[in-house]
C-alpha positions in Angstrom: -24.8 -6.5 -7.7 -21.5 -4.9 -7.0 -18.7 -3.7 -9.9 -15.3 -4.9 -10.1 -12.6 -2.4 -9.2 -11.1 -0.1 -12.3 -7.9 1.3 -11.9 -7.1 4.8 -13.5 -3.8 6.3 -12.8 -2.4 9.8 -13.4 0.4 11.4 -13.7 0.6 13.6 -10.5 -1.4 14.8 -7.6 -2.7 18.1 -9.7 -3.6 15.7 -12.5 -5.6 13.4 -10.5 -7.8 16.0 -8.7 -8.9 18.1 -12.2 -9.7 14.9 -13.8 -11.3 13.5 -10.7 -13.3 16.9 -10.2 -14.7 16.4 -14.2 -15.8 13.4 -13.8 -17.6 14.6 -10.6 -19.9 17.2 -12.2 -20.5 14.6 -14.9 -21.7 12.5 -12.5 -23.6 14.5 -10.4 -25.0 16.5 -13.9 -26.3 13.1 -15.3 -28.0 12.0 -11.7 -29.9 15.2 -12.0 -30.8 14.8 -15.5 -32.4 11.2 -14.2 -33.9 12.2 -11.4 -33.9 15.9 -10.9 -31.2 16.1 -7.4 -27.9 13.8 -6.1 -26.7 12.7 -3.2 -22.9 13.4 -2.7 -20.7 11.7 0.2 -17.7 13.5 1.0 -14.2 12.4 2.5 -11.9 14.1 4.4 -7.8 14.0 3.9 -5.7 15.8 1.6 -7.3 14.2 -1.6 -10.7 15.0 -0.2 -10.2 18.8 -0.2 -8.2 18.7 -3.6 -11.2 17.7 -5.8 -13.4 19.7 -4.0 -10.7 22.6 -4.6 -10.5 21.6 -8.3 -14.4 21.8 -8.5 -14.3 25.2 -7.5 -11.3 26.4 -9.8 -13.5 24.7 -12.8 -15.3 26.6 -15.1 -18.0 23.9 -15.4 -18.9 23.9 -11.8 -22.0 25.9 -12.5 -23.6 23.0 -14.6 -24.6 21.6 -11.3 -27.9 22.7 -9.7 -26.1 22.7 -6.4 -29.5 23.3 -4.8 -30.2 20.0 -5.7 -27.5 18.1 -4.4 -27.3 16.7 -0.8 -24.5 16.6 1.1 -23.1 14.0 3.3 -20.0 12.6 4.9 -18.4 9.0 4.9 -16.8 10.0 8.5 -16.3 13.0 10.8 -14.0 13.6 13.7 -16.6 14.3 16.8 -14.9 17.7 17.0 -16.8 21.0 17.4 -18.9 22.8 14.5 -15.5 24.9 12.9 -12.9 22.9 14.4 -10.3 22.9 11.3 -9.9 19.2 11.8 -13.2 18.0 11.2 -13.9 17.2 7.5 -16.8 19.2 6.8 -15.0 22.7 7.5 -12.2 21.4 5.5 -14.3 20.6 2.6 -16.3 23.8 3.4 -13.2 25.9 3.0 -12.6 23.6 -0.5 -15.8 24.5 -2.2 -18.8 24.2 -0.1 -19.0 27.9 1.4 -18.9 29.2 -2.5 -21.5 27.4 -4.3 -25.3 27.7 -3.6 -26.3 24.7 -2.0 -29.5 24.5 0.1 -28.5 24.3 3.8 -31.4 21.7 4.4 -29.6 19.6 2.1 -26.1 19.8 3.9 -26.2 16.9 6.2 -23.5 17.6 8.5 -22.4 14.9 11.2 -23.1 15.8 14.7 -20.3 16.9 16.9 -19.8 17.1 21.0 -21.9 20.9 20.2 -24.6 19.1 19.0 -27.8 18.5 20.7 -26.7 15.4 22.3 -23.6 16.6 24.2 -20.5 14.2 24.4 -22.4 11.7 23.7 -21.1 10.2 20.6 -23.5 6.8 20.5 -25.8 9.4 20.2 -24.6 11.4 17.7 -24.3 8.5 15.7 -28.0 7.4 16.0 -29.4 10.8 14.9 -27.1 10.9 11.8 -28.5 7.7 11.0 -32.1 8.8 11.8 -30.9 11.5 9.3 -30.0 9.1 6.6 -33.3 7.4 7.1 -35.5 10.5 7.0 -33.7 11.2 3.4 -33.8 7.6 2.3 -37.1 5.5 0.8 -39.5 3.6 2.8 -38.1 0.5 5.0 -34.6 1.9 4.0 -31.8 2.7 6.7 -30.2 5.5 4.0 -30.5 7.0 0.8 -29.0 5.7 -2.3 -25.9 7.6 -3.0 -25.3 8.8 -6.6 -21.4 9.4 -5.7 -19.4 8.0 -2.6 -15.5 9.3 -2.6 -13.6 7.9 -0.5 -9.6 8.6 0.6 -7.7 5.4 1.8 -5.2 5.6 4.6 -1.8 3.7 4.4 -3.3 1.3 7.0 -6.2 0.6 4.2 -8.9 2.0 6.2 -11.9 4.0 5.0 -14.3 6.6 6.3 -13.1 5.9 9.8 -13.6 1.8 9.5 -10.2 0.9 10.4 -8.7 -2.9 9.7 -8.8 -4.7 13.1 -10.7 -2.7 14.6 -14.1 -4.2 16.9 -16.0 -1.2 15.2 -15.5 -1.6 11.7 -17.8 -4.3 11.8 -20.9 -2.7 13.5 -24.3 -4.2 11.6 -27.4 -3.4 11.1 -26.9 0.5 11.4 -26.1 3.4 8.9 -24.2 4.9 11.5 -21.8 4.2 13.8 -19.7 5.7 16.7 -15.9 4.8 16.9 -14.1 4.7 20.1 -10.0 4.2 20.4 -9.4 5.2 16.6 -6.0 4.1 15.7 -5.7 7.7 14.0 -6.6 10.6 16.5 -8.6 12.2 17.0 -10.2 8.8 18.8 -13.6 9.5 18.8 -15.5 9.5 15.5 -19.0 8.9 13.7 -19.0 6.7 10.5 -21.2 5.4 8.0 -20.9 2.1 8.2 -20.2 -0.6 5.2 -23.8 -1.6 4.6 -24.1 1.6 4.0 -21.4 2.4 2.1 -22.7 0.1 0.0 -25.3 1.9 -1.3 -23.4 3.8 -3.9 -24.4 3.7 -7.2 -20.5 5.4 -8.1 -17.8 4.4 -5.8 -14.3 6.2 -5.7 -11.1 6.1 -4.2 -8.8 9.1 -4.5 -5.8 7.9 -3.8 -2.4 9.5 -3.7 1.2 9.2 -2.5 3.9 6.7 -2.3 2.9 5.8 1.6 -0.7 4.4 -0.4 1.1 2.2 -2.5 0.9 -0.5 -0.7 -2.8 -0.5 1.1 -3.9 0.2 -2.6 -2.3 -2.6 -3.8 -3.6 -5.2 -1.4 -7.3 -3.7 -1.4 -7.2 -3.5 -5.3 -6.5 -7.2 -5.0 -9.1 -7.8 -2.6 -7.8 -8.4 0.8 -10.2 -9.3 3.9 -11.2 -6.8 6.4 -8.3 -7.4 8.7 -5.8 -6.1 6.1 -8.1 -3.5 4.1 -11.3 -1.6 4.7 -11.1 -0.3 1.3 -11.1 -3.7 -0.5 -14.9 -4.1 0.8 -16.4 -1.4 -0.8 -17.5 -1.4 -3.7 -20.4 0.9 -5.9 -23.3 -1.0 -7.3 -22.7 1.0 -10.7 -18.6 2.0 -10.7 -16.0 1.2 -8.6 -13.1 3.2 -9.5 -9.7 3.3 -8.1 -8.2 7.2 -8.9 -5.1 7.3 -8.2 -1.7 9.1 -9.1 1.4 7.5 -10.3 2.9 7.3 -6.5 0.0 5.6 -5.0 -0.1 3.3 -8.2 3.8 2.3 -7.7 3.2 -1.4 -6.3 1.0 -2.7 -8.9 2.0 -5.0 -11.4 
């Protein structure tokens, strides 16, 4: 069972990320209450650090146990451990270096450092043997309490890009990407199967170049127009967005 998209528009970019960072400790409060941790995927971009950034400026950040929370990413740029373009230190410098999370819990992607070199096929195998480790018996990942997710103007995701031969790797959590249409070209992603084991699924979306890729996924387009229209959480799909990204639909 999937859920059908919900749109939620505010009023500006500052608007969009406080709300969005509320509704994030909710979310991850209420999975502990259930089940005692969470399991958080993280997205890069500007809207990906501005939540995290609005987490941290909150006063109700400490609700979370953020020893209980595990940490992973939708995509990463196979760039170095630091490298200021790779997601993780970006989210890092957002809000991950100040709160207490357990560093066995922070399940960062692989990069060219890594124990397997430049080899990014790799890479991508031992973050999926990672996924598997965390997830239940039989199961190629965990199931992920909260997946955010930015959307490019192209309507990609994580780094599944429309049209591209690896957007449509099966039968993996994990996947390399060679010859990304957005540099840098070589990437690891989670892949949709496994994006599709979110329980919460959100898209922060904002800005007037968005408009039109939210549009089209909101109204489900196939893959060769929109990534983001074939994701969806089992639970919640929601579509965050702020009145510029929001401008195109009716």
């Amino acid at each position: 069972m999937t859920s059908a998209p919900v749109v939620l528009v505010h009023a500006t970019k500052q608007l969009l990320s406080d709300a969005s960072a509320a509704r994030l400790v909710t979310a991850l409060v209420d999975a502990q209450a259930a089940k005692g941790q969470a399991h958080l995927v993280l997205t890069g971009g500007s809207m990906g650090s501005a939540i995290l950034a609005s987490v941290a400026a909150s006063g109700a950040r400490d609700a979370v146990d953020w020893s209980q929370v595990h940490v992973w990413w939708g995509d990463e740029r196979f760039l170095p451990a630091g490298d200021p373009e790779r997601n993780e230190t970006q989210n890092r410098e957002a809000l991950l270096d100040a709160i207490p999370l357990d560093p066995a819990k922070v399940h960062s992607v692989p990069g060219p450092d890594g124990p397997d070199g430049d080899d990014v096929a790799a890479a991508a195998r031992r973050y999926a043997d990672e996924l598997a480790a965390a997830a239940g018996a039989g199961e190629e990942s965990p199931v992920f309490d909260v997946l955010l997710l930015g959307v490019g103007p192209d309507g990609h995701v994580a780094s599944l890009f429309p049209g591209h031969p690896d957007q449509l790797v099966a039968g993996v959590a994990a996947a390399p990407v060679h010859d990304s249409p957005k540099p840098p070209p070589t990437r690891v992603t989670l892949t949709f199967e496994a994006l599709a084991r979110a329980e919460r699924t959100w898209f922060l979306v904002a800005g007037a170049d968005k408009a039109h890729a939210v549009k089209v996924s909101v109204a489900g387009a196939g893959p060769e127009e929109s990534s983001a229209a074939q994701v969806k959480g089992r639970q919640e799909t929601l579509w965050l967005l702020d009145a510029d990204a929001a401008s195109e639909l009716g």
